[in-house]
C-alpha positions in Angstrom: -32.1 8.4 -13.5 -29.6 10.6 -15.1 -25.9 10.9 -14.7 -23.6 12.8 -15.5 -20.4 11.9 -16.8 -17.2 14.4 -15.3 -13.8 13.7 -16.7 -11.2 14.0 -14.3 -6.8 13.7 -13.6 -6.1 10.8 -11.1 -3.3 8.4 -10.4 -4.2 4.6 -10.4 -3.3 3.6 -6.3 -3.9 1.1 -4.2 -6.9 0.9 -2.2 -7.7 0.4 2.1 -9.0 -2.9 1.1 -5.9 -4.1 -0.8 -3.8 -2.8 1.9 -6.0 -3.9 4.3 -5.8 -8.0 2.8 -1.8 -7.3 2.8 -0.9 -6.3 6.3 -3.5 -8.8 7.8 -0.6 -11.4 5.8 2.0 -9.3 7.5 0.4 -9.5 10.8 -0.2 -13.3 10.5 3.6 -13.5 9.5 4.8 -11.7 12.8 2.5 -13.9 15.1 3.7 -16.9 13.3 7.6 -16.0 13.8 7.1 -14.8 17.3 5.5 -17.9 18.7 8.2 -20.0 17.1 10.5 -17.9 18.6 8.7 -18.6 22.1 8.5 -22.8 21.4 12.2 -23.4 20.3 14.1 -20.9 21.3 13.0 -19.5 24.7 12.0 -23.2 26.2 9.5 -22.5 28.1 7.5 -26.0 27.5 4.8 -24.7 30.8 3.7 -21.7 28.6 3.7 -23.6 25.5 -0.3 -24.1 25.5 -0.9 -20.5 26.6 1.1 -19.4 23.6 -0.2 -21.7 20.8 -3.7 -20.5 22.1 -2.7 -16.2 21.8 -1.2 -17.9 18.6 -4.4 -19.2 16.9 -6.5 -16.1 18.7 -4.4 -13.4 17.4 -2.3 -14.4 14.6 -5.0 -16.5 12.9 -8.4 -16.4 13.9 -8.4 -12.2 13.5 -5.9 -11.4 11.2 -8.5 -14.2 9.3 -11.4 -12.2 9.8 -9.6 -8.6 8.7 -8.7 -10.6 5.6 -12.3 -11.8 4.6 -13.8 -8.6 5.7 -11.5 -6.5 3.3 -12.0 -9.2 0.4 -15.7 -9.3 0.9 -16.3 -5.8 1.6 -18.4 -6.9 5.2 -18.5 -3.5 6.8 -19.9 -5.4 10.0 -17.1 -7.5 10.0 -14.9 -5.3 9.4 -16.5 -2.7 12.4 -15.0 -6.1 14.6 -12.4 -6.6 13.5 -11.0 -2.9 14.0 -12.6 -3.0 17.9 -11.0 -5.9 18.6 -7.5 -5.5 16.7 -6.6 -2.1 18.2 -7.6 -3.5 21.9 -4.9 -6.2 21.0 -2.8 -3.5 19.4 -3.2 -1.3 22.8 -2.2 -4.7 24.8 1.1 -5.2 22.8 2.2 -1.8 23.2 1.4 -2.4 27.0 3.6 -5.5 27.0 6.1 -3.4 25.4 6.4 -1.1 28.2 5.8 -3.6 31.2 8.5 -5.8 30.3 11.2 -3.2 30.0 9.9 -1.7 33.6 10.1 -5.0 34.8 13.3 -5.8 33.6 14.8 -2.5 35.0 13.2 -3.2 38.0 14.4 -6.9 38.4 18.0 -6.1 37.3 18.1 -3.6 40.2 17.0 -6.0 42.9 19.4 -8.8 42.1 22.1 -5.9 42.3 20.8 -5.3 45.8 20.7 -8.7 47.1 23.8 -10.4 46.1 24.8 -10.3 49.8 21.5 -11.9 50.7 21.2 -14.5 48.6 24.6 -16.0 50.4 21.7 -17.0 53.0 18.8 -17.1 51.9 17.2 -18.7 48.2 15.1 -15.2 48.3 15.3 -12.0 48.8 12.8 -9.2 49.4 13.1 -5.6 48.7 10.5 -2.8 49.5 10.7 0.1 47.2 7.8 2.3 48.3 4.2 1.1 50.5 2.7 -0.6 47.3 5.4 -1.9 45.5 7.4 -4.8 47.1 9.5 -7.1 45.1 9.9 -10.5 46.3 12.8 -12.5 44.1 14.8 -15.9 44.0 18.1 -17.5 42.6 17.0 -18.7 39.8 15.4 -15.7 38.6 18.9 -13.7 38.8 20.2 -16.4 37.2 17.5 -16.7 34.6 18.0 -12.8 33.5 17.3 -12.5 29.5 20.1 -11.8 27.5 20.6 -9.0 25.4 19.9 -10.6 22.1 16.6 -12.0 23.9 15.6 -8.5 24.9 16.3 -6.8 21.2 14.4 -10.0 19.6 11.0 -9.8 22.1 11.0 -6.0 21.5 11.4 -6.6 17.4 8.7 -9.0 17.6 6.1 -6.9 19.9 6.7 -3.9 18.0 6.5 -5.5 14.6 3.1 -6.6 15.9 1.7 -3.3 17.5 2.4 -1.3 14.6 1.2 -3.9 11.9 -2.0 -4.6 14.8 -3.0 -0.9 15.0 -2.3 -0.2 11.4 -4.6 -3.1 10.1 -7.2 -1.6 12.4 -7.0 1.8 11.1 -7.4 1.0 7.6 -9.8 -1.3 8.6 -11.6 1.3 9.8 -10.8 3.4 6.6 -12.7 0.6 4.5 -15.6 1.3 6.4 -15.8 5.0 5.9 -14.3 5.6 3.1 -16.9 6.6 0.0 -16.0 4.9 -3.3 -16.9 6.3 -7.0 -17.3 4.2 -10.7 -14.6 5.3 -12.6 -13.3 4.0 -16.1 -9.8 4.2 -17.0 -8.8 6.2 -20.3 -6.0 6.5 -22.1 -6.3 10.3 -23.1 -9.4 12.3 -22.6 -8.9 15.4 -25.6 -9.3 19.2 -24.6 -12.5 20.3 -26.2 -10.8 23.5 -27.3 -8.0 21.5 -29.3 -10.9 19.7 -30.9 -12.4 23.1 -32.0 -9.3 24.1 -33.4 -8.5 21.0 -35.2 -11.9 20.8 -37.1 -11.7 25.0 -38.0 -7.9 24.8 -39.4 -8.9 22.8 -42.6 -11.5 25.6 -43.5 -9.6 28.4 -42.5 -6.3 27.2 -44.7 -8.7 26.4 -47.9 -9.9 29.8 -47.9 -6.3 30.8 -47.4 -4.7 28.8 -50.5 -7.3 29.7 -52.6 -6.7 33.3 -52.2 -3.0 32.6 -52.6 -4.0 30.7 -56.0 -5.9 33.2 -57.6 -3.5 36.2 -56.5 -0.6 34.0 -58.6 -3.3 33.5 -61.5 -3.3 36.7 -62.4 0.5 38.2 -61.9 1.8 35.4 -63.9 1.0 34.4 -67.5 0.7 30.9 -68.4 2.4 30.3 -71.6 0.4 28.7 -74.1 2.5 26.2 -76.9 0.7 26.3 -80.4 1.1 22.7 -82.1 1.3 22.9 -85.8 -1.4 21.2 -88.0 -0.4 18.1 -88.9 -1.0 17.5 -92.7 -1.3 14.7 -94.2 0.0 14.0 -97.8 -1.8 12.2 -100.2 -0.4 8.9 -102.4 0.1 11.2 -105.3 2.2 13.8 -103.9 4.5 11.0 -102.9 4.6 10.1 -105.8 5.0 13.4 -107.2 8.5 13.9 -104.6 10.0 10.8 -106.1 
């Protein structure tokens, strides 16, 4: 089979699957920070098992499989891993959104029944014929503080953006159409070659031209030596 060989200007950059393997890391990271966050900080020990499993599900097991499939080049894998990763991606922008309607919402109620709860340990407020809102004490007095707030919405949106990206370019690996290409330092113009192999001749032809015009404007002088003679014993003798 023939192929042809086509010289072409690129810049050297890095490819879906190496930036696939590196936010799948990044992704893992998040998770890992954010269910810390949840264990020692929060105290919730109820939720604890709940959380270590979303833990080993999402931070793990898939960033796992978007790392393998990028490395390996699994297309099928990969195809997975994209379906299932933007479908958690989707979820964490959900979160995102029902926890800060929620907390508006709960923050208003326990505004509303301060007088109640004198009485009664809960208080229930109707806010139109399907949503009633039935809350307690404790949960007034268990309202997340601001720094809890900014740090859950860091975390969720640290891992919806890393969770959809990684399932974009995971989707991008799939797709995307690769080439065999050799790295060169310099690839010369053919036209300078020309030139550079017609100069020499073209500047012989020149010279010699130049040489011969010069030959015959300007006489070379021509020295004589004189005979060198060589006296004989008796004419020596002769002198003396």
């Amino acid at each position: 089979m023939d192929t042809d060989l086509v010289f072409v200007d690129g810049i050297v950059t890095k490819s879906s699957s190496d930036s696939l393997m590196q936010w799948s890391k990044f992704l893992f990271a998040f998770q890992l920070a954010f269910f810390l966050y949840r264990v020692f900080y929060l105290n919730v020990p109820h939720h604890w098992m709940s959380n270590a499993f979303m833990f080993v599900l999402c931070g793990m097991y898939i960033p796992m499989c978007g790392y393998e499939g990028a490395k390996k080049t699994k297309h099928k894998l990969l195809k997975t891993f994209s379906t299932v990763q933007t479908f958690f991606g989707c979820m964490a922008i959900f979160n995102i959104i029902t926890f800060a309607t929620n907390l508006t919402l709960l923050e208003d109620a326990c505004e509303q029944c301060i007088g109640e709860f004198q009485h009664y340990d809960e208080c229930e407020l109707e806010y139109s014929s399907e949503l009633n809102i039935t809350i307690g004490v404790e949960d007034c007095e268990n309202l997340p503080s601001i720094t809890q707030i900014a740090v859950y919405s860091f975390f969720m949106s640290c891992i919806a953006i890393s969770g959809c990206w990684t399932a974009l370019l995971a989707r991008r690996v799939v797709t995307e159409k690769h080439v065999e290409a050799v790295l060169v330092e310099h690839v010369p113009d053919i036209e300078q070659v020309v030139q550079i192999i017609q100069e020499p001749i073209t500047v012989s032809i020149a010279e010699q031209g130049t040489l011969e015009s010069i030959i015959e404007e300007e006489e070379v002088p021509i020295v004589e030596e004189e005979p060198i003679v060589e006296e004989s014993q008796a004419d020596i003798y002769q002198k003396d």
